[in-house]
C-alpha positions in Angstrom: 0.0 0.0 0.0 0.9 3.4 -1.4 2.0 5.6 1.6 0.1 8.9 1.1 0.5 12.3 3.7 -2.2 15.1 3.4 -1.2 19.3 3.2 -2.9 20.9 5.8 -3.0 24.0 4.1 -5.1 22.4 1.1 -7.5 21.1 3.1 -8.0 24.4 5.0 -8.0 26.0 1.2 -10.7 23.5 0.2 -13.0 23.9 2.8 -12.8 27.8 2.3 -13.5 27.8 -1.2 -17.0 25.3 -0.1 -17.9 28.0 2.2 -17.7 30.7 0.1 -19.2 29.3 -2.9 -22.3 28.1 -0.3 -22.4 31.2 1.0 -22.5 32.7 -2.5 -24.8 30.3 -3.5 -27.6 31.0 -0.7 -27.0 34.9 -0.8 -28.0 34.4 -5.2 -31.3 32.4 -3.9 -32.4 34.8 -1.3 -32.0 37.7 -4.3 -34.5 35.0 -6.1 -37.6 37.1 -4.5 -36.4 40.2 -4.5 -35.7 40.2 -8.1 -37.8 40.4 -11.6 -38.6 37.7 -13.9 -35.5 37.8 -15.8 -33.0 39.1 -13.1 -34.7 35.7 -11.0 -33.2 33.3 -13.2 -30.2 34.9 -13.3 -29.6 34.5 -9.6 -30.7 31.4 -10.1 -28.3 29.9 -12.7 -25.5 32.0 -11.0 -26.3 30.0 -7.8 -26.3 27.0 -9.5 -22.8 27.7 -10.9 -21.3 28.8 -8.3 -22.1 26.2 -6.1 -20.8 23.9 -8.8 -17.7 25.5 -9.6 -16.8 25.8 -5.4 -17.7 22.0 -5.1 -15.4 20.9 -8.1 -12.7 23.3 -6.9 -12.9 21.7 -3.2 -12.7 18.7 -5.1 -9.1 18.9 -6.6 -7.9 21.4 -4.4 -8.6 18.1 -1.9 -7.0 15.7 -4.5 -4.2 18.6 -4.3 -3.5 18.3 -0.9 -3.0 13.9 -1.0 0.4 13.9 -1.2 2.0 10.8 -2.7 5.7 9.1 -3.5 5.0 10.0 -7.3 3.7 13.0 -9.0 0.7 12.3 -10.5 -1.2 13.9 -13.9 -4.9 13.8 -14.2 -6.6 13.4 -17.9 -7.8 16.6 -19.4 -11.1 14.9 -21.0 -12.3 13.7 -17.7 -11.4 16.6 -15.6 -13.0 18.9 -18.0 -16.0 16.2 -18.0 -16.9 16.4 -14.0 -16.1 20.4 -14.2 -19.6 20.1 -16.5 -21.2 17.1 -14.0 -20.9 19.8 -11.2 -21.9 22.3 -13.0 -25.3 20.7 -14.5 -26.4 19.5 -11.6 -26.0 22.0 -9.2 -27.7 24.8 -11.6 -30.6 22.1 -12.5 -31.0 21.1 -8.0 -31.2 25.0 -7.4 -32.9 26.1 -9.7 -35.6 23.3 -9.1 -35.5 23.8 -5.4 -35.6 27.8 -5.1 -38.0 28.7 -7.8 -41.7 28.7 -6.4 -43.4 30.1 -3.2 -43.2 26.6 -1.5 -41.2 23.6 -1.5 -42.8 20.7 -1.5 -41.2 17.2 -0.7 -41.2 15.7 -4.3 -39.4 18.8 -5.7 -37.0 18.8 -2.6 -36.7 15.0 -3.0 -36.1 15.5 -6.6 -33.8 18.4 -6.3 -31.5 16.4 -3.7 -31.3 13.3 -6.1 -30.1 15.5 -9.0 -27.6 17.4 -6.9 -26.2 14.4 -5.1 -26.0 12.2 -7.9 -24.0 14.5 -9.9 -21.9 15.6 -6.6 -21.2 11.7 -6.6 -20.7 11.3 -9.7 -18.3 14.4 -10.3 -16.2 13.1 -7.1 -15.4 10.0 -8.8 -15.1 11.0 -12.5 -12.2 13.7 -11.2 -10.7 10.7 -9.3 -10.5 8.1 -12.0 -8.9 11.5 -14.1 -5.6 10.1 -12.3 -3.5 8.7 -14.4 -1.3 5.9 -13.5 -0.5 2.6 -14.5 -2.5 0.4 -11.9 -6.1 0.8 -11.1 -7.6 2.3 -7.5 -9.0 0.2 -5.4 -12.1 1.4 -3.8 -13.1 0.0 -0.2 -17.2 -0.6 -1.3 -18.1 0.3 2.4 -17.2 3.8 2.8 -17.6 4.4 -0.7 -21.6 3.8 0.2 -21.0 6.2 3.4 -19.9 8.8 1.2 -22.8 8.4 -1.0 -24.9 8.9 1.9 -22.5 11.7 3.2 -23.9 13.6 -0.5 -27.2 12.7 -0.2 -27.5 14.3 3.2 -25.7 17.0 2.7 -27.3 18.0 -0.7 -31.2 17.6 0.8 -29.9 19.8 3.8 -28.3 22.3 1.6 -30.8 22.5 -0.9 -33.3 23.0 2.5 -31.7 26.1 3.9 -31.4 27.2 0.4 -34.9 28.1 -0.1 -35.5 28.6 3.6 -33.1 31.4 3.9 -34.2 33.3 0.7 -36.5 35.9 3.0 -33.9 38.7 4.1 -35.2 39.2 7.4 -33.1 40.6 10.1 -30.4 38.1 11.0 -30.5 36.6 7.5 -26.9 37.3 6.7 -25.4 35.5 9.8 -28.0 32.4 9.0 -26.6 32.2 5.6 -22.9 32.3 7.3 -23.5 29.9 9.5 -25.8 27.5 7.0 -22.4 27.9 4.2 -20.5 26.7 7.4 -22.4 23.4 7.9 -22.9 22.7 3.4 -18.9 23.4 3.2 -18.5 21.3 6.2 -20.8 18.2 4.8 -18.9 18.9 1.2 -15.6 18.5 2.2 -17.1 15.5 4.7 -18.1 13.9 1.4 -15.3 14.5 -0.3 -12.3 13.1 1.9 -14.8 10.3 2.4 -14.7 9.4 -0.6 -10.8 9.6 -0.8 -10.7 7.5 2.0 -12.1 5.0 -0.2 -9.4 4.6 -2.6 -6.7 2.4 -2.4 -3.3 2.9 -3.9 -0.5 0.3 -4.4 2.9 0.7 -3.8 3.8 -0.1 -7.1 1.8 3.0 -8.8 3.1 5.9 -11.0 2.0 8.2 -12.7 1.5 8.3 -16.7 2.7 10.0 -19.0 1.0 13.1 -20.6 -2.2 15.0 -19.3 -2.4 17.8 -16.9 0.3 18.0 -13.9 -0.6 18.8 -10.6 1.3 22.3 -10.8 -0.9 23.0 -14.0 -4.2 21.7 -12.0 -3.6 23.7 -9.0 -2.8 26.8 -11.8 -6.0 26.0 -13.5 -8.1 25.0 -9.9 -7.0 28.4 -8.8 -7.6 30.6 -11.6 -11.5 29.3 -12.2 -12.4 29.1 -8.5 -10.7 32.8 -8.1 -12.2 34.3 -11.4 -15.7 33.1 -11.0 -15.9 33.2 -7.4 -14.6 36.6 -7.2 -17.0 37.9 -9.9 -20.2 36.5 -8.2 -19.0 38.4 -4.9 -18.2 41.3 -6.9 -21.8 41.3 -8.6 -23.5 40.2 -5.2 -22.1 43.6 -3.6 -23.0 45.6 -6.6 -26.4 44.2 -6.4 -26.6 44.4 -2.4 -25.4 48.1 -3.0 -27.7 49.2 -5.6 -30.2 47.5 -3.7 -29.4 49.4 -0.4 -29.6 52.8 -2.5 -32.7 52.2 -4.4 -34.4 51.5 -0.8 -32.5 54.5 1.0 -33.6 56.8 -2.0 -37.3 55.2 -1.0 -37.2 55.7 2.9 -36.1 59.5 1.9 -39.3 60.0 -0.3 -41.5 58.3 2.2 -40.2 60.2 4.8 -40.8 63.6 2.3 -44.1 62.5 1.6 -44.9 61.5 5.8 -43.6 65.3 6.7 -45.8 66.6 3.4 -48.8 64.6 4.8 -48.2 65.7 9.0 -47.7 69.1 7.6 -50.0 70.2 4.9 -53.4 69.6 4.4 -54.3 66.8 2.3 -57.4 68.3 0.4 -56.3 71.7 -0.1 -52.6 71.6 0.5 -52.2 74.4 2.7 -50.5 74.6 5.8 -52.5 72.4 8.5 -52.8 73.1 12.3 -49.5 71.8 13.2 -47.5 73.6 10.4 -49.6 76.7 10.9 -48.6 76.9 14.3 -45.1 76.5 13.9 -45.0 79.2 11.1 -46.8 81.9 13.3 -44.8 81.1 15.5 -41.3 81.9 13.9 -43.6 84.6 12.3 -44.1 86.6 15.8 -40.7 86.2 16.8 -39.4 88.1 13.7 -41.8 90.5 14.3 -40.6 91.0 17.7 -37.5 91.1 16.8 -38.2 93.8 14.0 -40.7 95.9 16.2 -43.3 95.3 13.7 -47.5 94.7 13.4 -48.6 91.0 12.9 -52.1 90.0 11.7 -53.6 86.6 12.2 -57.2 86.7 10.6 -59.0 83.7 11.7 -62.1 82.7 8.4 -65.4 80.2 8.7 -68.1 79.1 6.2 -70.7 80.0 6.6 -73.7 77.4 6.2 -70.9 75.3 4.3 -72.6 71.7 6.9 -75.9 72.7 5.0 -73.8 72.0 1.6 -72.4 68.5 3.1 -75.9 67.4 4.3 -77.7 68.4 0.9 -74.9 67.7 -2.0 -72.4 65.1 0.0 -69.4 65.5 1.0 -67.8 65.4 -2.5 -69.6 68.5 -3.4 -68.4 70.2 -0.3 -64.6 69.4 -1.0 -65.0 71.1 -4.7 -66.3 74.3 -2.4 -63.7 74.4 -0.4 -61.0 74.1 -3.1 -62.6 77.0 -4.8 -63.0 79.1 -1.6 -59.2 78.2 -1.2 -58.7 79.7 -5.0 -60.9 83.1 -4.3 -59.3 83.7 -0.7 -55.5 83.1 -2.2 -56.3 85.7 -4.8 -56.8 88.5 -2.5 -53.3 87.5 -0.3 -50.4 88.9 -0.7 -47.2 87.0 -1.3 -46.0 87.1 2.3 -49.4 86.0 3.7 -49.7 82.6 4.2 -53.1 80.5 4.3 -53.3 77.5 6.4 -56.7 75.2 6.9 -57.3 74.7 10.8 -59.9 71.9 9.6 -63.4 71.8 8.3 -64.4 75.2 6.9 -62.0 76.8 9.6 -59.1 78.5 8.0 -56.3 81.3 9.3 -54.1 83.9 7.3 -50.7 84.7 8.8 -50.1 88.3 7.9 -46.7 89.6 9.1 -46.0 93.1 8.3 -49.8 94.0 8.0 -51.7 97.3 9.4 -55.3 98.0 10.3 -55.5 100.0 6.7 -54.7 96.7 4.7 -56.1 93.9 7.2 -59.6 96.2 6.5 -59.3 96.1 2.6 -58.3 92.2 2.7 -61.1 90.9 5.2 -63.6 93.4 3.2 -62.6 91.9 -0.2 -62.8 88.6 1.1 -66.4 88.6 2.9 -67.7 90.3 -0.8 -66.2 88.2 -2.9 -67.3 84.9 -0.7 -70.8 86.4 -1.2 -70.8 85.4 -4.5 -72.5 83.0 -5.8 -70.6 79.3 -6.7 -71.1 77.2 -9.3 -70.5 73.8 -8.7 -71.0 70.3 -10.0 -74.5 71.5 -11.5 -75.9 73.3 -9.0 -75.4 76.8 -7.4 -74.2 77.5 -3.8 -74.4 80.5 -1.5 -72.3 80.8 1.5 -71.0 83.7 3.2 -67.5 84.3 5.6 -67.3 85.4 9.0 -63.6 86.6 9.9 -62.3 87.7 13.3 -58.5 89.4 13.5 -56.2 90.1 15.8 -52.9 91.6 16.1 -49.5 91.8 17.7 -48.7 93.3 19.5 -52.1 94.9 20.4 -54.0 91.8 21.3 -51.3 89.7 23.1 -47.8 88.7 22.6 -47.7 84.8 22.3 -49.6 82.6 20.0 -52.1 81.4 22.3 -53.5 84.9 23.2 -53.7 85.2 19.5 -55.3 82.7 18.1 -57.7 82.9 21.4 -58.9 86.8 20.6 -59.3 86.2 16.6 -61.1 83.1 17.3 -63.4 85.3 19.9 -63.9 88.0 17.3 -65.2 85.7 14.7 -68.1 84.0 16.7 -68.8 87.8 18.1 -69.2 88.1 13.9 -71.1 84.6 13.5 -73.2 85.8 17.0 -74.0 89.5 15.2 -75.7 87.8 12.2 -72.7 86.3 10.4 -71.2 87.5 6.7 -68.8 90.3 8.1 -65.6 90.6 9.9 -64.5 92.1 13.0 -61.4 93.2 14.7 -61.2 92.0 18.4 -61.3 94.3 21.6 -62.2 93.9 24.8 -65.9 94.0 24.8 -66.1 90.7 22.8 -64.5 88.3 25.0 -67.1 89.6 28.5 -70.2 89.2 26.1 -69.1 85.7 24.9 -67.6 84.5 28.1 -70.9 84.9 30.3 -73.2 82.3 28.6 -70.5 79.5 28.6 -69.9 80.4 32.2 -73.8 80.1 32.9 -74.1 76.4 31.3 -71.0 75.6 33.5 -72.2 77.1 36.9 -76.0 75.8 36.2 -74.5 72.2 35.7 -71.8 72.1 38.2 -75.2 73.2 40.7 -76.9 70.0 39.7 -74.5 67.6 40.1 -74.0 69.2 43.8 -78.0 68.9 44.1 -77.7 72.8 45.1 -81.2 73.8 43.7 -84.1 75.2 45.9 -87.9 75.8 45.2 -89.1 79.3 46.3 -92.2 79.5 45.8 -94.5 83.1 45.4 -97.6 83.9 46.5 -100.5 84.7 44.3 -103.2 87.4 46.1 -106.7 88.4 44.8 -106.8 91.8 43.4 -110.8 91.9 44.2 -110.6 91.0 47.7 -107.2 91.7 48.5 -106.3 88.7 49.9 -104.0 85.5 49.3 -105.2 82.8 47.5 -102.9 80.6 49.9 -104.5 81.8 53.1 -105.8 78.2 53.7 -103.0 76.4 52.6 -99.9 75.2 53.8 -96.4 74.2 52.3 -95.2 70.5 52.2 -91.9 70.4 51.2 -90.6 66.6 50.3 -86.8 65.4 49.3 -84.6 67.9 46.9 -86.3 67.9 43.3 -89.7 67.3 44.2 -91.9 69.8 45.3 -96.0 69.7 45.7 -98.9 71.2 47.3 -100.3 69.2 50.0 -104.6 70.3 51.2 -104.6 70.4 54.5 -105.8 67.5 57.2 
């Protein structure tokens, strides 16, 4: 028996090129889904050649490291003919096991007798591609555990293949780990197999074919080359990928401020934006020393248009009171929609003289008549302002005394506009501070009957003369005749 010595180094070198050519592989099948019709099979052949190119490299870069007494040559036709075994049959296994939204077990079953049979096959073909002038000897026991060895490891590889094409978070590390365990049970399979063969002491090598120096040249340069491009493209794609979906997060992000920010219907400023506006809006007018108008505007009988005509109707109408009230602003106004039919113009460097002529133009021309969707529509604005610093110095004493100043107009008989002072907020204040006294009283159980006499006129006397008072529990009271 032949004595033969193994290169550590090789066999480290051959297990790293099955885990990079299974990790490759997996990474091109979880780009499967992500991709179009065409891209999709290309990830799917590339897998498929990959993974066979990394298996036949492991495969001589393992026959590489078996160092023996004689330098050995391997036949050109037969190498070249398990180069194509691995390749067919890993493209045909991957592609049969990754395409589709399910694997079921007769294409998995399928998938790991294609792959395994021509991982088999390929092992042996490159082995009998030694040439020499005695025949191996095979041992037919472990020879059967190696075939076993493939059919395991191809069903379990072809398994997290389509398991781990879903990049969820933590995908990459599965895949790392899963190209582990496949280059593990490759390189298990293969030096299994070697195992298996026997060589004789009386064996050397033939003449002609490819040396081992011009098989490792050749070994190196394909599993380099190809490998090296499919990480290459894998990046590109993983980078083009990453770009395309940062370039989307930044437009959904844009369109979530646009949406939190302006109103949807109209696309003025909403609440929020208004807000923030007035207030950068007062600080530069305090800053400045200057007047600042807020104007706050509501529809008149505009729920009357929603009840009769729908609500479709009453969105045209508010488009086109947008369009009327915008031509009467000036380019430094600003209008925002508070909601509804409520909206608010921001009017920094305004006076009373020009705040008079807007609110004027804009309760006429409101007057007019719409025509909309086939029929005609008649609404009217009420308009309240106020102004810094007159009315109050912080937003919330501003929007209170315009809002105040337009219900004083809705109160007055609507279709005008008003300017607030003080008189406004005590006539407005003292029925909402009734209704809260009167039911605050009740809930206390703080009312009392009084009752008042009623006398005769004629006879000048009281009709109660002969009666007396009952008085029962809070809340009732009655008369009661006497006993």
């Amino acid at each position: 028996m032949m004595y033969i010595s193994w290169d550590p180094v090789l066999i480290g070198i051959s297990y790293l090129v099955a885990f990079i050519a299974s990790f490759v592989a997996l990474d091109s099948a979880g780009k499967v889904l992500l991709a179009g019709k065409n891209t999709s099979l290309f990830w799917r052949f590339a897998g498929g050649i990959t993974l066979g190119v990394g298996i036949w490299s492991m495969h001589f870069i393992g026959m590489l490291a078996m160092r023996m007494p004689v330098m050995m040559s391997y036949d050109l036709g037969l190498t070249l003919f398990s180069f194509a075994i691995s390749l067919v049959a890993t493209t045909l296994a991957i592609n049969i096991a990754v395409s589709g939204s399910s694997l079921s077990v007769a294409r998995l079953l399928l998938a790991t007798a294609i792959l395994s049979t021509g991982v088999v096959s390929m092992h042996y073909v490159g082995m009998s591609a030694l040439m020499s002038h005695s025949d191996i000897h095979w041992n037919p026991a472990i020879v059967l555990l190696s075939v076993f060895i493939s059919i395991v490891a191809s069903g379990v590889g072809l398994w997290l293949a389509f398991h781990l094409r879903q990049n969820h978070k933590g995908a990459v590390m599965n895949r790392i780990v899963a190209a582990l365990v496949m280059g593990a049970a490759v390189c298990a399979m293969h030096y299994t197999g070697m195992a298996a063969a026997n060589f004789h002491s009386g064996q050397h090598a033939m003449a002609g074919g490819v040396s081992e120096a011009g098989l490792s040249i050749w070994v190196s340069a394909t599993t380099l080359v190809l490998l090296g491009i499919m990480l290459v493209i894998s990046l590109v794609d993983s980078h083009t990928r990453t770009h395309r979906l940062t370039v989307n997060l930044r437009q959904l992000n844009n369109q979530l401020e646009i949406q939190a920010r302006y109103d949807a219907l109209t696309g003025l400023a909403n609440r929020h934006q208004m807000d923030s506006l007035l207030q950068d809006g007062l600080r530069q007018a305090r800053d400045a020393g200057s007047m600042y108008a807020l104007i706050f505007l509501d529809l008149d009988r505009f729920k009357a248009v929603n009840d009769t005509w729908g609500h479709f109707v009453g969105d045209e109408l508010l488009i086109n009171v947008v369009q009327r009230i915008n031509a009467h602003l000036t380019p430094e106004m600003t209008l925002a929609r508070m909601g509804g039919d409520e909206f608010a113009v921001l009017g920094p460097n305004s006076s009373t003289a020009q705040v008079t002529e807007l609110c004027t133009a804009l309760v006429s021309d409101i007057e007019h008549p719409f025509y909309l969707c086939g029929h005609t529509l008649n609404i009217s604005l009420s308009a309240g302002v106020s102004f810094y610093p007159d009315h109050g110095q912080t937003l919330h004493e501003l929007k209170l005394k315009a809002d105040t100043a337009m219900y004083n107009v809705k109160n007055d008989g609507r279709n005008g506009w008003a300017i607030y002072h003080v008189g406004m907020s005590q006539a407005l204040s003292a029925t909402p501070g009734l209704l809260q006294d009167l039911s605050l009283a009740l809930a206390r159980s703080q009312f009392e009957v009084w009752y008042q006499p009623k006398y005769c006129a004629q006879r000048n006397d009281s009709a109660t003369r002969n009666r007396v008072f009952y008085c029962p529990p809070p809340f009732y009271r009655r008369w009661k005749k006497p006993v």
